[in-house]
The first five atom37 places (N, CA, C, CB, O) and aatype in JSON, in Angstrom:
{
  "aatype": [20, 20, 20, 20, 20, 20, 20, 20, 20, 20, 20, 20, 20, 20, 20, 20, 20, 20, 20, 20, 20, 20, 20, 20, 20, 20, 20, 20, 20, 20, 20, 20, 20, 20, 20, 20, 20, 20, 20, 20, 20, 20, 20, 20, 20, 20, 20, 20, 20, 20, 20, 20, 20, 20, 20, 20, 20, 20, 20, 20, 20, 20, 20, 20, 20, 20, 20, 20, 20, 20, 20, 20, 20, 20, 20, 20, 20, 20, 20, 20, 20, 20, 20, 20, 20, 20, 20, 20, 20, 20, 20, 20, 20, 20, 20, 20, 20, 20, 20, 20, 20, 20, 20, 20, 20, 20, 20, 20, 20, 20, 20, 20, 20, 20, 20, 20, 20, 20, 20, 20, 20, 20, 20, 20, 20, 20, 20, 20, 20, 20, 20, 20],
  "atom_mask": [
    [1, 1, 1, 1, 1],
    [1, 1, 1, 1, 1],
    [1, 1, 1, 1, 1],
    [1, 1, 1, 1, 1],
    [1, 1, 1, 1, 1],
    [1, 1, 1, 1, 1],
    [1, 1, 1, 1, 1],
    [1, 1, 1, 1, 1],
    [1, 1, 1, 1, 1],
    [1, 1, 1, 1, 1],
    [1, 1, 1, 1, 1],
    [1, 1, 1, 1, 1],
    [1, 1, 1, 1, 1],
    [1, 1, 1, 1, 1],
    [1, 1, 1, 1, 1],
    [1, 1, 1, 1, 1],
    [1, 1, 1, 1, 1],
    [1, 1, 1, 1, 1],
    [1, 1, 1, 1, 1],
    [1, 1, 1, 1, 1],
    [1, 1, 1, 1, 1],
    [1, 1, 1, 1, 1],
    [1, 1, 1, 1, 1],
    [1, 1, 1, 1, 1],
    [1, 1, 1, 1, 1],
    [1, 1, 1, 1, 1],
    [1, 1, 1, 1, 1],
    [1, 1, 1, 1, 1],
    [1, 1, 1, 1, 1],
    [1, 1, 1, 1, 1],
    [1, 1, 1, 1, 1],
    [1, 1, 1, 1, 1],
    [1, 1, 1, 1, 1],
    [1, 1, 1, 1, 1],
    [1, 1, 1, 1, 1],
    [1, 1, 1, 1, 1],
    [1, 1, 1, 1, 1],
    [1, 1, 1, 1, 1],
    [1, 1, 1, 1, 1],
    [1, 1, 1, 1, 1],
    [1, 1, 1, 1, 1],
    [1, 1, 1, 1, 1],
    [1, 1, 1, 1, 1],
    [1, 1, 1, 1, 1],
    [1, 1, 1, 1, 1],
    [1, 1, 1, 1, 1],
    [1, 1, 1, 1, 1],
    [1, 1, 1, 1, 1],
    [1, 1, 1, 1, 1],
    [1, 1, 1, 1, 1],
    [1, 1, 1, 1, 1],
    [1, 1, 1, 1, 1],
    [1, 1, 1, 1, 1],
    [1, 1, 1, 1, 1],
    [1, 1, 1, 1, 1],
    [1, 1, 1, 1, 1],
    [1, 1, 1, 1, 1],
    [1, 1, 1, 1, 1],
    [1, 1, 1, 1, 1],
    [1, 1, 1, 1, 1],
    [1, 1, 1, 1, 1],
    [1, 1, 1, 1, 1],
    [1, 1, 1, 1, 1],
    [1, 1, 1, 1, 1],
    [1, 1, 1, 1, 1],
    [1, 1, 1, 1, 1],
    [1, 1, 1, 1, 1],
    [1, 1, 1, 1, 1],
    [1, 1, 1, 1, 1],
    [1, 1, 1, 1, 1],
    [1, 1, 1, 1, 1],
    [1, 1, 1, 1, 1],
    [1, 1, 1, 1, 1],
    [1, 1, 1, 1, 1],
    [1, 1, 1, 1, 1],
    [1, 1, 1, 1, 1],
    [1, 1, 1, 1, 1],
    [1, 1, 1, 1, 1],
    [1, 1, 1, 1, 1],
    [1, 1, 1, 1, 1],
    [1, 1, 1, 1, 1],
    [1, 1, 1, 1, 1],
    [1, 1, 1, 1, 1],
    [1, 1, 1, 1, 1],
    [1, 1, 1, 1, 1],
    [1, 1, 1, 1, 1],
    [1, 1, 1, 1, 1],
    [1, 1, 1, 1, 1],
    [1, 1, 1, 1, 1],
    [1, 1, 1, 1, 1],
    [1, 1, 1, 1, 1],
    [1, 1, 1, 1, 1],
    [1, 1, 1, 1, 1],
    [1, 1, 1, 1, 1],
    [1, 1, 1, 1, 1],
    [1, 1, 1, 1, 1],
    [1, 1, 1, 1, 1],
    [1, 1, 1, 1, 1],
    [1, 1, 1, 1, 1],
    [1, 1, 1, 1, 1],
    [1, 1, 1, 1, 1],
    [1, 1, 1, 1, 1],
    [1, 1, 1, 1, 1],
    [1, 1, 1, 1, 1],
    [1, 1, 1, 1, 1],
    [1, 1, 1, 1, 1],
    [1, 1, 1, 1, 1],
    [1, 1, 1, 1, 1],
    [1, 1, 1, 1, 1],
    [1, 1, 1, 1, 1],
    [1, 1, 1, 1, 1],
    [1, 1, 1, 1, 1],
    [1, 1, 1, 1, 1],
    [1, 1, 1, 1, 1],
    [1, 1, 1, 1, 1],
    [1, 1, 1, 1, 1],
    [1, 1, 1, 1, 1],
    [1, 1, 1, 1, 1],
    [1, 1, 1, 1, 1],
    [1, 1, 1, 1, 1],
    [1, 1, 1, 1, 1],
    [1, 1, 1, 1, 1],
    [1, 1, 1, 1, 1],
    [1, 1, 1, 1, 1],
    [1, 1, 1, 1, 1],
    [1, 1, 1, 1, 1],
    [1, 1, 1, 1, 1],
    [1, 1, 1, 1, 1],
    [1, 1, 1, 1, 1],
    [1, 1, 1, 1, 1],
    [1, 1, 1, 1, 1],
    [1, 1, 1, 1, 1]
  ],
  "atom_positions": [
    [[6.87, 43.31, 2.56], [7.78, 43.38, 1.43], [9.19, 43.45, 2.0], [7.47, 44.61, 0.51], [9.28, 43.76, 3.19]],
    [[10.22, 43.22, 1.38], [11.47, 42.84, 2.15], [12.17, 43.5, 0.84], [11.81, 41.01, 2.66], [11.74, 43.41, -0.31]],
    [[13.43, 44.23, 1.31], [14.46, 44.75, 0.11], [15.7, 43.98, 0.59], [14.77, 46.63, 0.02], [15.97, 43.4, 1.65]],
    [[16.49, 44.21, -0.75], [17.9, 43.6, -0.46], [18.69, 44.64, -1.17], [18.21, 41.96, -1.05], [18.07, 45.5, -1.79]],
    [[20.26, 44.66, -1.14], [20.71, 45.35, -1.94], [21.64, 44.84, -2.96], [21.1, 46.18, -1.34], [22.57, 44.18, -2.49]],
    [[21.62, 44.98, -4.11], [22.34, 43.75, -4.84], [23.83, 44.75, -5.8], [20.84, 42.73, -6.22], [23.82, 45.98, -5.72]],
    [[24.38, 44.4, -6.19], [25.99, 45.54, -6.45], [26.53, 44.15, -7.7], [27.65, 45.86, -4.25], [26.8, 42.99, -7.37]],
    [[26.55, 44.61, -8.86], [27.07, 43.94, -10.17], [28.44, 44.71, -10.18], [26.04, 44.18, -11.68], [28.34, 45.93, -10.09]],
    [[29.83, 44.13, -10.28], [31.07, 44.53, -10.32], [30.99, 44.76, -11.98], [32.21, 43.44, -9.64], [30.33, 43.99, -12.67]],
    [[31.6, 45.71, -12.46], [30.99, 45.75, -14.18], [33.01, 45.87, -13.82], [29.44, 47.61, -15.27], [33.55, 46.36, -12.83]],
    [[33.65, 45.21, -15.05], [34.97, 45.26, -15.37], [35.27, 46.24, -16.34], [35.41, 44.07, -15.77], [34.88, 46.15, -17.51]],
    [[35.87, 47.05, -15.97], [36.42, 48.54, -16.41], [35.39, 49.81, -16.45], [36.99, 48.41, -17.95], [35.19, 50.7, -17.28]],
    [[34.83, 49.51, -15.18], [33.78, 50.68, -15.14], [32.89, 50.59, -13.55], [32.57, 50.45, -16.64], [32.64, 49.46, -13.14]],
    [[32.47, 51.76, -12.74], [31.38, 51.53, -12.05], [31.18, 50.61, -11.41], [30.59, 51.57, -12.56], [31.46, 49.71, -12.21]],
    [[30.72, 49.87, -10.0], [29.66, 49.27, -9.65], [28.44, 49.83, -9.73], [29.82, 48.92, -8.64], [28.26, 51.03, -9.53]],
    [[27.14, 48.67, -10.13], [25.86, 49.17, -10.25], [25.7, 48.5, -9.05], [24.91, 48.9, -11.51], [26.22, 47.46, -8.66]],
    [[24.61, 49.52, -8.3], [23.84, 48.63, -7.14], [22.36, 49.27, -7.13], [24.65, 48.79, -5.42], [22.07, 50.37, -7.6]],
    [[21.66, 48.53, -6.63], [20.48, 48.53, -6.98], [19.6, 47.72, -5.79], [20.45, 47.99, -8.37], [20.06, 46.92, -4.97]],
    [[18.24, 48.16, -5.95], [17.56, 47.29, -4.75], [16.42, 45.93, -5.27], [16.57, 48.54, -3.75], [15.85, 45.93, -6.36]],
    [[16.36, 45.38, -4.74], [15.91, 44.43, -5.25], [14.8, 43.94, -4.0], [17.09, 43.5, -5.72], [15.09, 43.53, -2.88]],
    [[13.54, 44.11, -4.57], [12.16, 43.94, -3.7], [11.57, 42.72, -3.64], [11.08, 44.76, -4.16], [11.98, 42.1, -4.62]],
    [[10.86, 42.07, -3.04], [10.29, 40.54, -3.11], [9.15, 40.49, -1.77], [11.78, 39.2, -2.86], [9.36, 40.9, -0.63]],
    [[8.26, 40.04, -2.16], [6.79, 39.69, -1.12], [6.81, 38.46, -1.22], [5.18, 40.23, -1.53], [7.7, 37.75, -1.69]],
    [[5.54, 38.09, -0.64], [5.61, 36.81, -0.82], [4.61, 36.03, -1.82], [5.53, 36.35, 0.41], [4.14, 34.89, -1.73]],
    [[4.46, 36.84, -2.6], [4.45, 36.42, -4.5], [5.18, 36.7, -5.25], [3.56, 36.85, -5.35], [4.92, 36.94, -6.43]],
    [[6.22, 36.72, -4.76], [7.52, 36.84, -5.93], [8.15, 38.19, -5.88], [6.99, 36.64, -7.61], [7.63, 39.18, -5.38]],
    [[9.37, 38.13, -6.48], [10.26, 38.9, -7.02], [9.45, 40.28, -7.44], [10.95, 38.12, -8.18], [8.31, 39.91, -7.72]],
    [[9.54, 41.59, -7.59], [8.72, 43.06, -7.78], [9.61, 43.0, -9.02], [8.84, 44.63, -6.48], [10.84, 42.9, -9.04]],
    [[8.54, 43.09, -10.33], [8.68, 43.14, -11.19], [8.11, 45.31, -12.07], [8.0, 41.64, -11.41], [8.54, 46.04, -12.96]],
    [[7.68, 45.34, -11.68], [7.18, 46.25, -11.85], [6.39, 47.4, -10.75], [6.61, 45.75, -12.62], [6.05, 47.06, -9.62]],
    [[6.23, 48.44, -11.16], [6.1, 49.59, -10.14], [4.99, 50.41, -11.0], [7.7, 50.52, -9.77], [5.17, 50.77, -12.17]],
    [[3.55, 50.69, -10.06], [2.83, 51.64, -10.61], [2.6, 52.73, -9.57], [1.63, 51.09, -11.17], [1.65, 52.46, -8.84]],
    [[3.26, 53.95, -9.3], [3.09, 54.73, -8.39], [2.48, 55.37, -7.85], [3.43, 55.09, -8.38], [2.53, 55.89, -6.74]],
    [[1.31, 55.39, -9.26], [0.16, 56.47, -9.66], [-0.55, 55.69, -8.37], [-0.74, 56.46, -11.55], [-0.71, 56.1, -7.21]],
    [[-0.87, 54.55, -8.93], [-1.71, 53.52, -7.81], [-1.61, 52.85, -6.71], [-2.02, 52.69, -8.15], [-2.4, 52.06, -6.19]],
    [[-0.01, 53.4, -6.2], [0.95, 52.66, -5.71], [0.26, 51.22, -5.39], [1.59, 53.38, -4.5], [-0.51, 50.91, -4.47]],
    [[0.72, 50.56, -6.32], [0.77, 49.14, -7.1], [1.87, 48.53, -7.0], [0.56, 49.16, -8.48], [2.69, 49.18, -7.66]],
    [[2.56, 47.29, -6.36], [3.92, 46.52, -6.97], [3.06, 45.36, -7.72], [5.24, 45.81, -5.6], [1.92, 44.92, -7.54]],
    [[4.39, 45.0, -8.87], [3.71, 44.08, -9.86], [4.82, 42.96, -9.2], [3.72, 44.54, -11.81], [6.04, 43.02, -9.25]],
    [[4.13, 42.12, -8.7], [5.34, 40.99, -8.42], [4.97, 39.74, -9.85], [5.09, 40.07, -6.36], [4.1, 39.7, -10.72]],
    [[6.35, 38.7, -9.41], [6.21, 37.94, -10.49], [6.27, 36.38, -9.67], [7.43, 38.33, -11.69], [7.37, 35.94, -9.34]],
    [[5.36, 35.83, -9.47], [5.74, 34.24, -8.53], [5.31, 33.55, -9.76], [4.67, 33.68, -6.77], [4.62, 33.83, -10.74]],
    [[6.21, 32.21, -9.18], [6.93, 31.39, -9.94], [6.54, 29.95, -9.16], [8.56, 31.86, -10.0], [6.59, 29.8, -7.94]],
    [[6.26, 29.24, -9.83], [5.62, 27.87, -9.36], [6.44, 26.89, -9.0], [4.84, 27.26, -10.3], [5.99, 25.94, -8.36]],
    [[8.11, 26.97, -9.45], [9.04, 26.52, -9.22], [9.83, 26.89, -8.61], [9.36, 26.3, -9.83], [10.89, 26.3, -8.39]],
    [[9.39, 28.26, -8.04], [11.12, 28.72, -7.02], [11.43, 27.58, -6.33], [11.07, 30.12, -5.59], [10.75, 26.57, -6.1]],
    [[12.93, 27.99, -5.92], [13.66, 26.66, -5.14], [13.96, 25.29, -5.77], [12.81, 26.24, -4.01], [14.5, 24.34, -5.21]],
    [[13.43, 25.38, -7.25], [13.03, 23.66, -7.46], [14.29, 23.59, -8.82], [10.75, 23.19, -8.12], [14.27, 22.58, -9.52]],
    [[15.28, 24.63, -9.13], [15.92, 24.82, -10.36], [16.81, 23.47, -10.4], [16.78, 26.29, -10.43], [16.95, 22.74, -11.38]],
    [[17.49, 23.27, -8.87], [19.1, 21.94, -9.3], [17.4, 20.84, -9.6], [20.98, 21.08, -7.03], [17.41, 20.35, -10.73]],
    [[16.66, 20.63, -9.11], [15.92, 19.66, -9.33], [15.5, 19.21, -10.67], [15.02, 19.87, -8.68], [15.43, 18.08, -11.17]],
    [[15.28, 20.22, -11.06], [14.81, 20.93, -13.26], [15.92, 20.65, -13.71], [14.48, 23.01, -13.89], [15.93, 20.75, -14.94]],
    [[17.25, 20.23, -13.09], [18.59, 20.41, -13.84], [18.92, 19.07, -13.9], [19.77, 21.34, -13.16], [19.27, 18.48, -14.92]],
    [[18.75, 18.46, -12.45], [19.17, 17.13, -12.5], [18.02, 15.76, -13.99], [18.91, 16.72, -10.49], [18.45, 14.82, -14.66]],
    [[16.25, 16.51, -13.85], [15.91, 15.89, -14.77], [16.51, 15.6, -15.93], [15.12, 16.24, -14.94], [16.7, 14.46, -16.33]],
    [[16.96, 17.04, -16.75], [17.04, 17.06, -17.53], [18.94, 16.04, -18.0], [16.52, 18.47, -17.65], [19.34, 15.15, -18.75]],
    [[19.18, 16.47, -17.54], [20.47, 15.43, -16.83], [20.3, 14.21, -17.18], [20.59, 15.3, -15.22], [20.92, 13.82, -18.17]],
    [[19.49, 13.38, -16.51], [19.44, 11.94, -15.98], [18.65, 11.71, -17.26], [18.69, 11.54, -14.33], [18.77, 10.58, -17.75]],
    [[17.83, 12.64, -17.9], [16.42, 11.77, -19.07], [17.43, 10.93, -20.18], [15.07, 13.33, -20.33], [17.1, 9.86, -20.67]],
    [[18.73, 11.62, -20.47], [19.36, 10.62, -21.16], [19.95, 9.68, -20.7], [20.04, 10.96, -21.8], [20.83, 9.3, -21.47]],
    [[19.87, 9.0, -19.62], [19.82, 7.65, -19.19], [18.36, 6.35, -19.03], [20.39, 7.95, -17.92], [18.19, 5.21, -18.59]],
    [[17.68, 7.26, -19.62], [16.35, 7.04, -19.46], [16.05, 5.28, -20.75], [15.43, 8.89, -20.01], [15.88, 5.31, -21.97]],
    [[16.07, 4.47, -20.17], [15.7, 3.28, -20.97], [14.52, 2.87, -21.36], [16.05, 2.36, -20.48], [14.54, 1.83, -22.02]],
    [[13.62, 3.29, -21.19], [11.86, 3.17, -21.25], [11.05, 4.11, -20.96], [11.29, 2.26, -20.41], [11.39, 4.88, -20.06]],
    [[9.88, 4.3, -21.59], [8.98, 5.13, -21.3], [8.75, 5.52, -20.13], [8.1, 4.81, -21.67], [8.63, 6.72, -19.91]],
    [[8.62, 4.49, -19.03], [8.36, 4.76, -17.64], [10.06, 5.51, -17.08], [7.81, 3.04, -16.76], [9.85, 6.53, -16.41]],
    [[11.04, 5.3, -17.19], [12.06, 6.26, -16.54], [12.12, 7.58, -17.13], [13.44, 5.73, -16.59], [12.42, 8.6, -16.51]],
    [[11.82, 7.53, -18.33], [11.54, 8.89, -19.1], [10.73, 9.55, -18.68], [11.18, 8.87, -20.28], [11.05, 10.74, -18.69]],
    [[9.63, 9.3, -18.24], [8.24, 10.23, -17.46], [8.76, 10.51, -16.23], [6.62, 9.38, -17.17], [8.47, 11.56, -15.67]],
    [[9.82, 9.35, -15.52], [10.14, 10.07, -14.2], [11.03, 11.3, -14.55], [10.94, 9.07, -13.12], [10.56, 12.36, -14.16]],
    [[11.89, 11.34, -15.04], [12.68, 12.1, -15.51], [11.81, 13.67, -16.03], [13.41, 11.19, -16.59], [11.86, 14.83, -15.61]],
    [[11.1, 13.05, -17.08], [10.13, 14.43, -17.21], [9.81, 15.2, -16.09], [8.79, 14.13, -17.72], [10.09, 16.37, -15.84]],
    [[8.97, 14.13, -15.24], [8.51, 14.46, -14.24], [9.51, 16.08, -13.5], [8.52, 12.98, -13.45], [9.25, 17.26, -13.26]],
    [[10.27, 15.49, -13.42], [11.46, 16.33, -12.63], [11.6, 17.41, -12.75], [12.63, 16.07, -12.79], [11.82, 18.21, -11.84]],
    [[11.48, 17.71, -14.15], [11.76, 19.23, -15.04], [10.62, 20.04, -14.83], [11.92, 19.11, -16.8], [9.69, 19.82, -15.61]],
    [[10.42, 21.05, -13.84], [9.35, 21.53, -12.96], [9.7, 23.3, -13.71], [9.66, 21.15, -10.85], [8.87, 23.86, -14.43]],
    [[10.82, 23.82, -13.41], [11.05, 25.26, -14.19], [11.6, 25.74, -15.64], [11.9, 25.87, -13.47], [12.5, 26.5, -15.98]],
    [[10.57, 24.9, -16.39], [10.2, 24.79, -17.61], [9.52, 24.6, -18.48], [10.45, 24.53, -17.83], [10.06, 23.7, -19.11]],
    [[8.4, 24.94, -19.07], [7.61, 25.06, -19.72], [7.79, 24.51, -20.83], [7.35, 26.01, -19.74], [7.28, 25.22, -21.7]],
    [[8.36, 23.38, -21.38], [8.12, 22.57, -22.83], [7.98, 21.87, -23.2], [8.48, 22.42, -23.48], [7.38, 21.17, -22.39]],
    [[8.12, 21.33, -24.11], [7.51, 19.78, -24.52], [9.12, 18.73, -24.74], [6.34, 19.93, -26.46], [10.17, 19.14, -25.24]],
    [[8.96, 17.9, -24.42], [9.56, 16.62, -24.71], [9.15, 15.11, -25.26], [9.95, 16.45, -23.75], [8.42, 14.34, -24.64]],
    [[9.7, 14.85, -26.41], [9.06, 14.17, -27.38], [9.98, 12.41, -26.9], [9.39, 15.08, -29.22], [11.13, 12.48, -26.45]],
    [[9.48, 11.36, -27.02], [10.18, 10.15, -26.67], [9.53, 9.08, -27.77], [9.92, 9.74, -24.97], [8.44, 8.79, -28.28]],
    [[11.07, 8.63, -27.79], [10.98, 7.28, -29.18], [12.04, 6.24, -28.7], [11.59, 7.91, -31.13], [13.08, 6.59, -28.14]],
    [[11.75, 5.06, -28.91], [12.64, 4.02, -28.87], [12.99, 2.81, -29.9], [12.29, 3.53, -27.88], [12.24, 2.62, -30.86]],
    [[13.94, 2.13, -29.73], [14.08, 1.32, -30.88], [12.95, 0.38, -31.01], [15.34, 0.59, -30.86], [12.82, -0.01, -32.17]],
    [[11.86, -0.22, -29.94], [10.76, -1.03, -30.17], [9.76, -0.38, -30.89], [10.25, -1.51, -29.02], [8.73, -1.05, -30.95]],
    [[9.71, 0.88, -31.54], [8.58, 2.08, -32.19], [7.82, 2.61, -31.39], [7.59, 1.66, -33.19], [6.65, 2.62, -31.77]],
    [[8.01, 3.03, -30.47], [7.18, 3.5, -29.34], [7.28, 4.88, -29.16], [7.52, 2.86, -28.09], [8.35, 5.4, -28.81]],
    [[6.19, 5.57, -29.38], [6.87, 7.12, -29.54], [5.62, 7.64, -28.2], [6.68, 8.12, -31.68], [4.7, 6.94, -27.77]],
    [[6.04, 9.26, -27.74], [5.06, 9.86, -26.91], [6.05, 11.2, -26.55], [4.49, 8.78, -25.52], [7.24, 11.52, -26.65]],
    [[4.82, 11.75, -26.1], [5.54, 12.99, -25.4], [5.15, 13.43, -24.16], [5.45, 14.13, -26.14], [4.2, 12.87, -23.61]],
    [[5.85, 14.54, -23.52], [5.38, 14.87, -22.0], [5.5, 16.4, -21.98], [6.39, 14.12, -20.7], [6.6, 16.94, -22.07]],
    [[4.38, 17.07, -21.87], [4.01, 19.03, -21.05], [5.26, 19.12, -19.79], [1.74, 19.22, -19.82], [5.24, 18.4, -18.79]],
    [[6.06, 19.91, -20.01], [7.03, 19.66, -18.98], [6.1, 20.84, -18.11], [8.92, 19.92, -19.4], [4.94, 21.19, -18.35]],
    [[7.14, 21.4, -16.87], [6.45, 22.46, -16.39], [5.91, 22.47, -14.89], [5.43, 22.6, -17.25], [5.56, 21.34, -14.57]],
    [[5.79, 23.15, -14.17], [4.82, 22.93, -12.95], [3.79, 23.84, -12.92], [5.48, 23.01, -11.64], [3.99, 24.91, -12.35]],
    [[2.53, 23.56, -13.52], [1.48, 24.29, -12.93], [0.77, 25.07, -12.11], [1.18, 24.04, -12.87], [0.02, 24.27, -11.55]],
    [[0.53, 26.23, -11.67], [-0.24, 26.36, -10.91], [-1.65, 25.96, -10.76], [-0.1, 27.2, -10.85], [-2.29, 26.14, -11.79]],
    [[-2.49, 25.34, -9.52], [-3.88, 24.9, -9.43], [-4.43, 26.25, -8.89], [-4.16, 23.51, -8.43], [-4.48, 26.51, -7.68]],
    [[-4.86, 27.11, -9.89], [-5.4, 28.54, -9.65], [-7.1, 28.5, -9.27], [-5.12, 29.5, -11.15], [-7.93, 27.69, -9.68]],
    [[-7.28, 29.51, -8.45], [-8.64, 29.93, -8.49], [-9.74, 30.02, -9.29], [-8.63, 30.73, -8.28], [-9.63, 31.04, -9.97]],
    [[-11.11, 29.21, -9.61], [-11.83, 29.21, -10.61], [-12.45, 30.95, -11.2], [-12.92, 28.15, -10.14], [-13.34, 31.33, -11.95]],
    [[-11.62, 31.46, -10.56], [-12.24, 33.25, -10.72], [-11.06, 33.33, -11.07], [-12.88, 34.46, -9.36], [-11.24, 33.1, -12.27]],
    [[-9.68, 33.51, -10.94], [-8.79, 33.97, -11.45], [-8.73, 33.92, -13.47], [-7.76, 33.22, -10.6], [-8.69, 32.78, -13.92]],
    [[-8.72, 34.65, -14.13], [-8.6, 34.96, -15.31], [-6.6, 34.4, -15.5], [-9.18, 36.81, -15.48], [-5.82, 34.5, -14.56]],
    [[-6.36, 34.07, -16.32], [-4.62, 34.05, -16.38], [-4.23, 34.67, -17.2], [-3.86, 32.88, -16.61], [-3.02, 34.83, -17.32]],
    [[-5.28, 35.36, -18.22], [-4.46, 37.05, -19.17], [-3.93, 38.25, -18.11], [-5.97, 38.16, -20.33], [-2.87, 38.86, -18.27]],
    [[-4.66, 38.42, -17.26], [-5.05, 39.14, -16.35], [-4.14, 38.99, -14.78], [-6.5, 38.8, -16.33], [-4.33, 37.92, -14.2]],
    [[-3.2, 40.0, -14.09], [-2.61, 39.56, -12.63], [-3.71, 39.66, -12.22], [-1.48, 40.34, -11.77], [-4.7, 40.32, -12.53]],
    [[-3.28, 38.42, -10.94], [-3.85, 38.17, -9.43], [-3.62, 39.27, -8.95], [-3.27, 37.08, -8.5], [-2.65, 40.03, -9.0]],
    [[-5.1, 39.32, -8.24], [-5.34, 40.41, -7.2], [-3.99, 39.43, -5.96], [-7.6, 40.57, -6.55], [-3.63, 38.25, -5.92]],
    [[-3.61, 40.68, -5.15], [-2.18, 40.71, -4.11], [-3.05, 40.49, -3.05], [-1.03, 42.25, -3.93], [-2.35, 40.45, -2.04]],
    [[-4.77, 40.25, -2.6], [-5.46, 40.51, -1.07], [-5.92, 38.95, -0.64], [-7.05, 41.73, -1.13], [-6.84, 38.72, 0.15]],
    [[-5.19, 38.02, -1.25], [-5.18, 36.9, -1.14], [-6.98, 35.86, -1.4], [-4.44, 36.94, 0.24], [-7.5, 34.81, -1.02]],
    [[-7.23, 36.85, -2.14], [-8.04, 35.83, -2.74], [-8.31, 34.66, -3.95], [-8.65, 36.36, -2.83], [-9.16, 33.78, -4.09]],
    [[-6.64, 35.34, -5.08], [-6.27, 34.7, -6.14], [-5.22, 33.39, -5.7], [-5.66, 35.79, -7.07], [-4.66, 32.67, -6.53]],
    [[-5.09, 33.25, -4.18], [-3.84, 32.74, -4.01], [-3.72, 31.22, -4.88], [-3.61, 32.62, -2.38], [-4.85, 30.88, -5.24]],
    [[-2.94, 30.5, -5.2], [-2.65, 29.21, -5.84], [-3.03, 28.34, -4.81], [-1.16, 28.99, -6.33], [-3.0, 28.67, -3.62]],
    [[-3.43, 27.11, -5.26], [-4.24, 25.96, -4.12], [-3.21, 24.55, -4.71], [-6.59, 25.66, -4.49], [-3.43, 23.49, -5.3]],
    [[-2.33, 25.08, -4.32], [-0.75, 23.73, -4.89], [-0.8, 23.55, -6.15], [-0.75, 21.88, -4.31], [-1.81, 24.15, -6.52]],
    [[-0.25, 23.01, -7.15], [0.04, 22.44, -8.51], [-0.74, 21.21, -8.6], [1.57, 22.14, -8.77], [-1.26, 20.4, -7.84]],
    [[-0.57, 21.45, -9.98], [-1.24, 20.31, -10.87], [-0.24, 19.28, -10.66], [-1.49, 20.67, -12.55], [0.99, 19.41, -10.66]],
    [[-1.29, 17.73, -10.37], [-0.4, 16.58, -10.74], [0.57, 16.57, -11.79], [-1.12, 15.6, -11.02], [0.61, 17.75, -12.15]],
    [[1.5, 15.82, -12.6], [2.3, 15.49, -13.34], [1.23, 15.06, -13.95], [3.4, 14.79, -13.01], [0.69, 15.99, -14.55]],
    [[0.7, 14.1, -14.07], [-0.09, 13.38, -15.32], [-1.71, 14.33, -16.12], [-0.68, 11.64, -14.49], [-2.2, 14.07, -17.22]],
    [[-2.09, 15.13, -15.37], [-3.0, 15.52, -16.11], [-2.38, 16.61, -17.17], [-4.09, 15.99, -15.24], [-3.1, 17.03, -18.08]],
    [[-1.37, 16.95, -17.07], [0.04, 17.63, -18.51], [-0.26, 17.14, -19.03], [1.62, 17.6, -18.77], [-0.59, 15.97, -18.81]],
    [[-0.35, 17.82, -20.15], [-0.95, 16.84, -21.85], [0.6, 15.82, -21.76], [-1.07, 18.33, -24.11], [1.66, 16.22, -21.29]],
    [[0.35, 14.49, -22.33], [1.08, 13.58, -22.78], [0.22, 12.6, -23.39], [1.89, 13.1, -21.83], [-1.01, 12.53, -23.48]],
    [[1.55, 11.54, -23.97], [0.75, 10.73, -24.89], [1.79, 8.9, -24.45], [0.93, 11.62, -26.98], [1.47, 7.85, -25.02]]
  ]
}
């Protein structure tokens, strides 16, 4: 586990500083002491945000269905839907998002066990995302 120390300048008052924890499943979201437990939070997209930015960017240059899916494609730290129509009547949509390809034992109501048996086995292709 690795700490950092992070300090918010608040204007007309205080600096807050605070520590800020991270493993290597994410960011420590939570603390159970009783059990001493950290609740981390990983993210299927860290690192990938200017990438999610530039999609969303470029999809309105998008002239056809096929540059539009690339474009979808792109938008990885986001979870939503995007709907596509053109003047020939051609309509569809695309599951934005990046998946995790989880463990057939892992439950997803439920956190991953931290002893590396829940670990993620890479993401889901782009195309098996619901689309139309």
């Amino acid at each position: 586990m690795t700490v950092r120390r992070e300090t918010i300048r608040v204007s007309g008052g205080a600096d807050v500083s605070f520590n800020v924890y991270a493993t290597v499943h994410g960011v420590v979201s939570g603390w159970d002491g009783a059990h001493q437990t950290a609740y981390a939070l990983k993210r299927s997209w860290a690192g990938l945000e200017i990438e999610t930015l530039l999609g969303w960017i470029h999809v309105g240059q998008a002239r056809d269905w096929r540059q539009f899916l690339g474009q979808a494609k792109r938008v990885v730290a986001a979870s939503i839907t995007w709907f596509y129509a053109d003047a020939s009547g051609n309509i569809g949509y695309a599951g934005l998002g990046r998946l995790p390809r989880r463990p057939a034992t892992q439950q997803i109501q439920f956190p991953a066990r931290g002893d590396g048996s829940m670990e993620w086995q890479g993401s889901l292709p782009f195309p098996p995302i619901p689309g139309s």
